[in-house]
N, C-alpha and C positions, 0 to 999 in steps of 0.2 A: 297126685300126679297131674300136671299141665295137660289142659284141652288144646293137643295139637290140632285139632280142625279148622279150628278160626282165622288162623295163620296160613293155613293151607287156602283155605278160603277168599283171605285177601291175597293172596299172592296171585292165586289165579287170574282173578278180576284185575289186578293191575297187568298183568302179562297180557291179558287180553287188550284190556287200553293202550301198553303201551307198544306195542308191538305192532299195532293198525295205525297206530300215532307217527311210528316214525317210518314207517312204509308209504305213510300217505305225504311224510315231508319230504321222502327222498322222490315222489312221484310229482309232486310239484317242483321240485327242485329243476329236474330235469324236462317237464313240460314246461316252465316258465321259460326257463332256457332257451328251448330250440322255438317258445314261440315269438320272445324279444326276438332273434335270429330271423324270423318270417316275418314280423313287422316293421325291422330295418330293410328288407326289402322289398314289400308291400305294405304300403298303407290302412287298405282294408280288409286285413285279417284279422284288426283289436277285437272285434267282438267272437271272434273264431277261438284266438288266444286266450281269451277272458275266461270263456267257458269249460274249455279245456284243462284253464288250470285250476276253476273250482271244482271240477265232479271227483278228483281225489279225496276230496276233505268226506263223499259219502263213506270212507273206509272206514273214519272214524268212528259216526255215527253205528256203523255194523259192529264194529269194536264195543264199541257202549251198550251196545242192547246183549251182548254175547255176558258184557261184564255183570248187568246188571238179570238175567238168568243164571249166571251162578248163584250169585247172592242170594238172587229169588228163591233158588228150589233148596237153596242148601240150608236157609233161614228154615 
């Protein structure tokens, strides 16, 4: 009989990747958005904009460490 665990395993890990993956591109999505939109009509929001649209990509990084604890305890 096949060791269903391992399969169970990675799926999880990728669920966890990918599901903060695509949370955090529809959150830049719409942060880039509306920040293009505030530096067409101020000049000095780029660095406001800038910032704003990288702190989404931290979702990944929690995604990744979530991933990389299943694997850990289940190893």
């Amino acid at each position: 009989m096949a060791d269903l665990t391992t399969p169970l395993i990675a799926a999880s890990a990728m669920l966890a990747i990918t599901t903060t993956a695509y949370a955090a591109a529809w959150a830049e999505r719409t942060i880039a958005s509306a920040a293009i939109g505030a530096m067409a009509e101020k000049d000095g929001l780029f660095g406001a904009g800038l910032v704003l649209t990288v702190i989404p990509e931290t979702i990944v990084i929690f995604g990744l460490i979530v991933a990389i604890l299943i694997v850990g305890m289940a190893g």
